[in-house]
N, C-alpha and C positions, 0 to 999 in steps of 0.2 A: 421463540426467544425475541425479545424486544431487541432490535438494531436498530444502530444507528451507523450511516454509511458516512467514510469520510473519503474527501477528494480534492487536494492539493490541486490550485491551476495556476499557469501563468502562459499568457495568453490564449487562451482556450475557447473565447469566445464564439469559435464556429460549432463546437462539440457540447459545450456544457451542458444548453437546455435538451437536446436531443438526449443526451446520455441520463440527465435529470425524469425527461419523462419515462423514458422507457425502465428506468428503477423504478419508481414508484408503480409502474404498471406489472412489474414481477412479483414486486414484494408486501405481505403483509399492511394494512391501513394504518396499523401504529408504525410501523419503520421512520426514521425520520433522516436527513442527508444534512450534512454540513460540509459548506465548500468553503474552502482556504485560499483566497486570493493573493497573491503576492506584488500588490501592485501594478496588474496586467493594462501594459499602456493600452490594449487593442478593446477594450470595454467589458472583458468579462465580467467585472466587480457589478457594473449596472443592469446586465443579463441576470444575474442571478438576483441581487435585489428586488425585481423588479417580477420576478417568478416569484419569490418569497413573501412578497407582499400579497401575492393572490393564494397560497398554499401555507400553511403552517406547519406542514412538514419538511420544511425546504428554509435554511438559516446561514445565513454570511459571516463569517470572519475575514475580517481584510488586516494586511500587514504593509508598512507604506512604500517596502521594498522588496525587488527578490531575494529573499533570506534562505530558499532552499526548501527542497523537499521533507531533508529531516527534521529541520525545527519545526515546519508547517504541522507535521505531524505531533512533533512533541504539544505543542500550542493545543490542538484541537481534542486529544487525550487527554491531557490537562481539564480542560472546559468539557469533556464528557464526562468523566469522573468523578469531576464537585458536582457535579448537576445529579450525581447517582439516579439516573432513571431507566438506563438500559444494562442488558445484561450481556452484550456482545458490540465489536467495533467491525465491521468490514470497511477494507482499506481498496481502493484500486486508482486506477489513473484515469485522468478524465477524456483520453482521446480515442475511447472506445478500441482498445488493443486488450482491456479484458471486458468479454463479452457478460453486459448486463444478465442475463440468462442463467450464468453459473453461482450467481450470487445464495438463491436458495440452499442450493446444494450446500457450499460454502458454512452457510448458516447452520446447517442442521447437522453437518458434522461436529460441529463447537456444543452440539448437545451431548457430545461423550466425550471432546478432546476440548483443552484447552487453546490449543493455537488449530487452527486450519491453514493450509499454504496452497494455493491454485497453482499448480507444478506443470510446469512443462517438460519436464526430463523424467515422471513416472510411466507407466504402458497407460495409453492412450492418451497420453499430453501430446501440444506440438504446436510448431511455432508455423506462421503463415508469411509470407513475402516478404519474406528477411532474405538480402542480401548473402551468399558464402560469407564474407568476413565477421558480419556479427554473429550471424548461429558461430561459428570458431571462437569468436572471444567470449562471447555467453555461455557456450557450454567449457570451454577451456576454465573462465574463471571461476562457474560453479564447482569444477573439479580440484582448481587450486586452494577455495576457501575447506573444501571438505579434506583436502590431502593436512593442510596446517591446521585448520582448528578442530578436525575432528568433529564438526557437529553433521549428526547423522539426517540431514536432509538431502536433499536432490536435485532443490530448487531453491538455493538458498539467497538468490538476489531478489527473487518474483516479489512484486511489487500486490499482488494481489493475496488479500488473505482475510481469516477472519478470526477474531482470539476473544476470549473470554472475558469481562470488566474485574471480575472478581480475582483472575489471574496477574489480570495487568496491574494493578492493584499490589502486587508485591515487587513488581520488577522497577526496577530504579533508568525508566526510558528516559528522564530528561539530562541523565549521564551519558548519551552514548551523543559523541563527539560527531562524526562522519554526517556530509549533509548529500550525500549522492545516495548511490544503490549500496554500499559498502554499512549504511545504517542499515538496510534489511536482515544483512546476516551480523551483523552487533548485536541487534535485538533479538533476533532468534537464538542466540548463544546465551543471552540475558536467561528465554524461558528454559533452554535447555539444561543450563547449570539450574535450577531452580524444580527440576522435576519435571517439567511438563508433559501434558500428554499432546502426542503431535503427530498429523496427518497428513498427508498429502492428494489433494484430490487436483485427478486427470484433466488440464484445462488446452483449449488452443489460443494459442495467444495469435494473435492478428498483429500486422503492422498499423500505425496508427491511418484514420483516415483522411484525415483535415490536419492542414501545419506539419510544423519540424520537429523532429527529434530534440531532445534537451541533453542527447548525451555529450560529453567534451573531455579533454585531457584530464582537469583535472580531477572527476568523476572516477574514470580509469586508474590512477594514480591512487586513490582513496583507497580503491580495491585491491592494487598491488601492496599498500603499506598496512592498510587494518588486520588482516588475517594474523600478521605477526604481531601485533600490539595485543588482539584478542588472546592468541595463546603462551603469550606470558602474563599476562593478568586475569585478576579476579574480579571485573566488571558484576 
């Protein structure tokens, strides 16, 4: 299946070409990567430019501010979708916490399912040098989104995934409000009410290697208020 990887940064610049080659060295010679910059003061924008210039598998969108993970994504769905030339999106984060390696697999689940979700909370998922407090709020609020909205996933924040263009194609993603982790499971209820076929394959997620976390209050907040917005409406 023809993919195209997408990968939202802001300030990323220690991670991104490392994470950049080592995709292209997994996956297929048509695959192609679009990275979503969000204004990163620390130079990512001209790291990847400057890649892109010597590969034509490797393409920049920059935005002039941090506007978020969810729009970054709405933006680059958008721009893969009028361009109709791929058949599949894998989404992941650029600070190597999902490991380039899984991406195949990924892929060629979306040959029988519509959505793929790289799951840390199926048998043989798992999370690596994460602090007690975040495994407790990561798996507490996978639990809380699955006890309110009912959608039968297990990993419903993961950030890593891979879904169909032809699926995505009916689901109305430039609706869904939340700009944290709280857009993961929005979106996924999006394909779930719509039918979809959907899997979860076993990944280990790594803490990041390079830089800070991006998570903050108001992220948290997102995820304590959207579950109830999702289960009284018809997104």
């Amino acid at each position: 299946m023809k993919t195209r990887i997408i990968i939202p940064t802001y300030n990323e610049a220690e991670n991104i070409i490392p994470l950049i080659t080592e995709l292209l060295a997994a996956m297929p010679q048509d695959t192609r990567i679009l990275v979503v910059d969000d204004g990163s003061p620390d130079g990512t924008a001209g790291f990847v430019r400057d890649y892109a210039a010597e590969d034509r598998r490797v393409a920049l969108m920059t935005r002039p501010a941090k506007l978020g993970m969810g729009s970054a994504y709405q933006a680059a769905f958008r721009r893969v979708l009028d361009e109709g030339t791929d058949a599949c999106i894998v989404t992941m984060d650029a600070d190597f916490s999902h490991n380039p390696t899984y991406v195949p697999e990924l892929v060629k689940a979306c040959e029988t399912h519509d959505l793929a979700v790289g799951s840390r909370y199926v048998p043989g998922g798992g999370i690596e040098n994460w602090e007690l407090w975040r495994r407790a709020l990561s798996w507490g609020g996978n639990l809380y989104v699955r006890l309110i909205t009912g959608l039968p996933i297990r990993d419903c924040t993961a950030g890593f995934s891979c879904m169909r263009t032809d699926f995505l194609k009916r689901v109305p993603f430039e609706r869904v409000k939340p700009v944290g982790y709280a857009w993961w499971f929005t979106l996924r209820m999006m394909f779930y009410r719509r039918g979809a076929r959907i899997a979860e394959i076993p990944i280990t997620f790594t803490e990041r290697r390079l830089g800070q976390s991006k998570i903050n209050a108001h992220v948290i907040y997102e995820g304590l208020i959207e579950p109830w917005r999702i289960r009284f409406s018809r997104l």
